[in-house]
N, C-alpha and C positions, 0 to 999 in steps of 0.2 A: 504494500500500500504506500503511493508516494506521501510526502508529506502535506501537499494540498490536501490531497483528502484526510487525512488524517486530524490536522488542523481545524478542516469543515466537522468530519464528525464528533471533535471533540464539543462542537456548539450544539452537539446534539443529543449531548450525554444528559443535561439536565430533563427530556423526554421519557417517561417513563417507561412506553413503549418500543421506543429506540433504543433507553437503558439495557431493558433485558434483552433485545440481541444483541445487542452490544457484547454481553456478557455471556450469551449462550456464544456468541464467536468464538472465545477464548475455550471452550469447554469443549466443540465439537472439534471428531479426531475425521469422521468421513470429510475425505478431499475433496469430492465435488462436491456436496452441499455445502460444505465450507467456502468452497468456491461462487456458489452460487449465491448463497446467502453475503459474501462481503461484495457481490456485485450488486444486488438490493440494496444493501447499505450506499456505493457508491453514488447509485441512482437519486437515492433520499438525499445523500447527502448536496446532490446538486439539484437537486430540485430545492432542498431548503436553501442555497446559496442563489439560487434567479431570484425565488420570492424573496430574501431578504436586502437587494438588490434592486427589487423593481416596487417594492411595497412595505406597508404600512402593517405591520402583523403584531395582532395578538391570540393570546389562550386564555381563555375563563372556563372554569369549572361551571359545575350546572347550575348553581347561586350567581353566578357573574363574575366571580373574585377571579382576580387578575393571574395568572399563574405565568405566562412566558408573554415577553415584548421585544420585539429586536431593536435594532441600533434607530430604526428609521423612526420608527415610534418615540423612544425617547430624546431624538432628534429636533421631531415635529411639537410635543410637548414641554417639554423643554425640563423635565421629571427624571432624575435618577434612577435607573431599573430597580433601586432599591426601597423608592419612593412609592412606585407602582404596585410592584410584586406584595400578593395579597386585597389590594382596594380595588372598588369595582369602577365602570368606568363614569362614576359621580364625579370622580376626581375631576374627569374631566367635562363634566357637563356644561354647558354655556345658555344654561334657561331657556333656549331657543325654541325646543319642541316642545309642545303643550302635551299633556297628561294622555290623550289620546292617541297622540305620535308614539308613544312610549311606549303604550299599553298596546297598540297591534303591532309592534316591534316584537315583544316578547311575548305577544299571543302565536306568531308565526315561528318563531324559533323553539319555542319551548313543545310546539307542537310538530316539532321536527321537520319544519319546512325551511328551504333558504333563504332570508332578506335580504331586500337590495335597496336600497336608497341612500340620500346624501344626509351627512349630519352635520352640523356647526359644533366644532367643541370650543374649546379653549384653553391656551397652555396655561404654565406656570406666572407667566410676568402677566397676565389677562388679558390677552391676546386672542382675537379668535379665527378662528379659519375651519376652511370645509373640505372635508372627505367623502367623497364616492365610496361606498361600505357596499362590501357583503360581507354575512354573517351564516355559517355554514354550521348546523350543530351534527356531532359525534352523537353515534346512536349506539348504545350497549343491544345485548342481545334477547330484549324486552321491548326493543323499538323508543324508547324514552332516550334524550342527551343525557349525556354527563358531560360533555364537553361542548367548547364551541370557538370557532377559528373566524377570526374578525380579519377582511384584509383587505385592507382600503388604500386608495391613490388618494394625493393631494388634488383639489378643484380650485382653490381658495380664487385663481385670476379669472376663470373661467367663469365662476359665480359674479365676480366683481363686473366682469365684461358683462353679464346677463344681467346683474341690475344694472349697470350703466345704459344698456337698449331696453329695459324694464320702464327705466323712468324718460327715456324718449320717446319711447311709445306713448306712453301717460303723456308727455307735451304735446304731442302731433295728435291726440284724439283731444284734449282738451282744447286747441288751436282749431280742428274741425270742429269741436261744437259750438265755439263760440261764433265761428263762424256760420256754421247753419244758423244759430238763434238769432244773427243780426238777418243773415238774406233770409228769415224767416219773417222777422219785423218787418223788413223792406216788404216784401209781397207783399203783408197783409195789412200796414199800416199807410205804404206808399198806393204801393199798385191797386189793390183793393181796393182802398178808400177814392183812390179818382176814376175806378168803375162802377162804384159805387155814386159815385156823384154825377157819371154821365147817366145810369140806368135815371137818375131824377130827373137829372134834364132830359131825355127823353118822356119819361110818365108827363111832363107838365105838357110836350107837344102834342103829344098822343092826347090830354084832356080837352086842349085848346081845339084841335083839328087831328084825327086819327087818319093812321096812311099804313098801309099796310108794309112798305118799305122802313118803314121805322118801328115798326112791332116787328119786322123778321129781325132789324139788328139790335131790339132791345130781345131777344130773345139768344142771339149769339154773344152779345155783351155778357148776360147772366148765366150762362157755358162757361165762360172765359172766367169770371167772377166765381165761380165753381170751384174751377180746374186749380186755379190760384190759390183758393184758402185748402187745397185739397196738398197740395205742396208746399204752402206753409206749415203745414200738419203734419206733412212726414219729415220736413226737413226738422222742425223741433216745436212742438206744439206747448202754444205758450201758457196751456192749464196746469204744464208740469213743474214751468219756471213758479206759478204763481200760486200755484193748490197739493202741487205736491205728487209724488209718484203715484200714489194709488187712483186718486183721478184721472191719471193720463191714462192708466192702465187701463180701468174701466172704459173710458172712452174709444179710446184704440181697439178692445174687444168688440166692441157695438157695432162699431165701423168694418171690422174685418168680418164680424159676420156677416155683414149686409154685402159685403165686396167679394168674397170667397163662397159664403153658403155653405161654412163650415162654422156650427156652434160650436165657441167655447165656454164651457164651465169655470167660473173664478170664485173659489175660493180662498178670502182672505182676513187676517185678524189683525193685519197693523194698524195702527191707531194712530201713529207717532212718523212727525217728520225727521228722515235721514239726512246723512251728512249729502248737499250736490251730487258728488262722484257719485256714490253711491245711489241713490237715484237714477243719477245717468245710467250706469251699467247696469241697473236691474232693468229701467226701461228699452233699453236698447238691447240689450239678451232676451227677456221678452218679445219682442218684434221680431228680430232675428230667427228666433227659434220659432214662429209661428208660421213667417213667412218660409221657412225652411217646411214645415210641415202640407202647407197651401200646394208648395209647388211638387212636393217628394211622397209627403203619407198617402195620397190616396185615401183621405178617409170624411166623415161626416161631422167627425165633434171630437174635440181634445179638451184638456183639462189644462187648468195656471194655477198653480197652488201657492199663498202667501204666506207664511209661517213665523211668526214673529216671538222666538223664545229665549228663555234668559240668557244665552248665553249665543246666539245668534239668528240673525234673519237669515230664513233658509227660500228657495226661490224653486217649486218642481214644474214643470214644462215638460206632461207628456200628452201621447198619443198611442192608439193600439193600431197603426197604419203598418205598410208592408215593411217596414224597418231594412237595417244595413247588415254588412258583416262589421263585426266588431272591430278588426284590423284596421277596417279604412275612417273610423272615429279619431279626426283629428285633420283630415283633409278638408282643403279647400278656403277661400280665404273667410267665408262667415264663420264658420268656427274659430282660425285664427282671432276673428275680433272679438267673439265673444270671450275667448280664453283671455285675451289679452285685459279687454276691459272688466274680466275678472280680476285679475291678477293686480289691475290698478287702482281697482278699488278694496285691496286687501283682503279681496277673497279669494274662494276657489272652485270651479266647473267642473263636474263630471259629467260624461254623455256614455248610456249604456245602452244602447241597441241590436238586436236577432234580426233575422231575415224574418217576417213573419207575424213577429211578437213585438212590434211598435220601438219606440226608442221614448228615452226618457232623460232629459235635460236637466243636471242640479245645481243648482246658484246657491254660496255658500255663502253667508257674509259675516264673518265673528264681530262680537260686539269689542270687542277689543283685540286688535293683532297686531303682534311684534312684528317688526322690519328688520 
């Protein structure tokens, strides 16, 4: 055995399972299994030298307690192995994930399935930064962990890049809406209103002396005068600015059934006016999602569900129409925007949909969330 590998497997000796062949090496006299088995070892031993080399690793027992960390780990935390060995990974918590983050973390692991997501820790000087995780548990031979191998890459820029286009997104839809609400004004207080003033000055001629070439254009005047406040309404209807989401909503449903000849069902229990943003993006995911359904479900009546609970406004948008496959939930630019003006309004979207069995839109909005 050269001394590379030697060196490698001595970082492997603290392994329990590694320990003892380790140790059954020494004791076997047959040559080829002997043979064989320090070429296993060889194998482990470089494969634990890539992963400690390309990543972030630890070992926790079935409690969480910290049992092995390599170089990279106390590295990126900036923790003593001596610090670690034994504590679970509170040490490094960074408050980041709420109670529920937490709890289907170790509802999926403990139930012996693999984890994969990103988590915000924070080292020692209180510093934070994010890792790409996966958490793989060791299954005894009752199907239950006793163990569990955490082994994550740094994101920390990656993340910083995605909020950095997080919150330009957030200025480029806030910049459109303020500009829909002004060419919303203009239509309906400019344009409007001087269709509105010629439709009079026609009624007065039509009283004085009627002609029927001026009933046909006061009849294409009040089209136009239609079409107008029909487009200031989509561009940003200004009962939303001034009464609030759930009236636009309402409104918007009236309108869309009478335009579609698809009933929607709303029920809703908010009572209480939201922050703007928020507003916007539930009314705007709303629309989206319904006009998504108009032109895709194939169906007769969907539901808009309001939810308003201690702990967040929750938004459901379904339908029992011909639905997608699941895969391709996330294409196309209307979801991007709904996702997006999720995400800017500090909430979060789920879309679940069958081929068959309808699809169903969730707008999530906490009553309080960290950035």
């Amino acid at each position: 055995m050269n001394s590379e590998h030697e060196n490698r497997l001595s970082g492997l000796a603290d392994q329990p399972v590694l320990q003892l062949l380790l140790e059954l090496d020494e004791h076997i006299t047959d040559d080829q299994f002997r043979s064989r088995l320090k070429g296993s070892l060889h194998q482990l031993s470089d494969l634990k030298f890539a992963l400690d080399e390309s990543s972030i690793v630890a070992l926790t027992d079935r409690k969480g307690k910290i049992q092995y960390v390599n170089d990279k780990f106390c590295e990126i935390s900036k923790y003593d192995r001596s610090e670690l060995i034994g504590q679970d990974h509170r040490i490094i918590n960074s408050g980041y994930h709420g109670k529920t983050f937490m709890k289907n973390l170790w509802d999926t692991i403990s139930s012996g399935r693999v984890w994969h997501g990103e988590i915000r820790n924070r080292d020692k000087d209180g510093n934070y930064y994010w890792v790409n995780t996966t958490i793989v548990p060791f299954l005894d031979n009752e199907g239950q962990p006793y163990q569990y191998l955490a082994v994550r890459s740094e994101v920390t820029k990656l993340k910083r890049v995605e909020g950095e286009l997080q919150t330009m997104m957030s200025q480029v839809m806030n910049i459109q809406e303020e500009e829909r609400r002004r060419i919303s004004r203009e239509l309906h207080d400019g344009i409007g209103q001087s269709l509105f003033s010629l439709v009079i000055q026609m009624d007065r001629l039509l009283a004085d002396q009627p002609h029927p070439g001026v009933e046909s254009l006061r009849k294409q005047v009040t089209g136009i005068m239609e079409d107008v406040r029909g487009m200031a309404w989509e561009l940003r209807p200004s009962v939303l600015d001034d009464l609030g989401v759930v009236p636009a909503i309402r409104t918007y449903i009236e309108n869309y059934n009478r335009h579609y000849g698809i009933e929607v069902k709303l029920e809703c229990n908010l009572r209480r006016r939201l922050e703007m943003n928020r507003e916007i993006a539930m009314y705007r995911i709303i629309q989206e999602a319904l006009t998504n359904i108009a032109k895709y479900a194939d169906v007769s009546e969907a539901q808009v569900t309001v939810e308003d609970a201690e702990d967040a406004t929750v938004v459901i948008i379904e339908d029992q129409g011909v639905g997608f496959n699941g895969t391709k939930v996330g294409n196309g630019v209307g979801m991007f925007s709904m996702e997006e003006r999720a995400r800017g309004a500090g909430g979060t979207l789920r879309v679940s949909s069958e081929p068959g069995e309808g699809t169903t839109v969730t707008l999530v909005l906490p009553r309080s969330s960290t950035k």
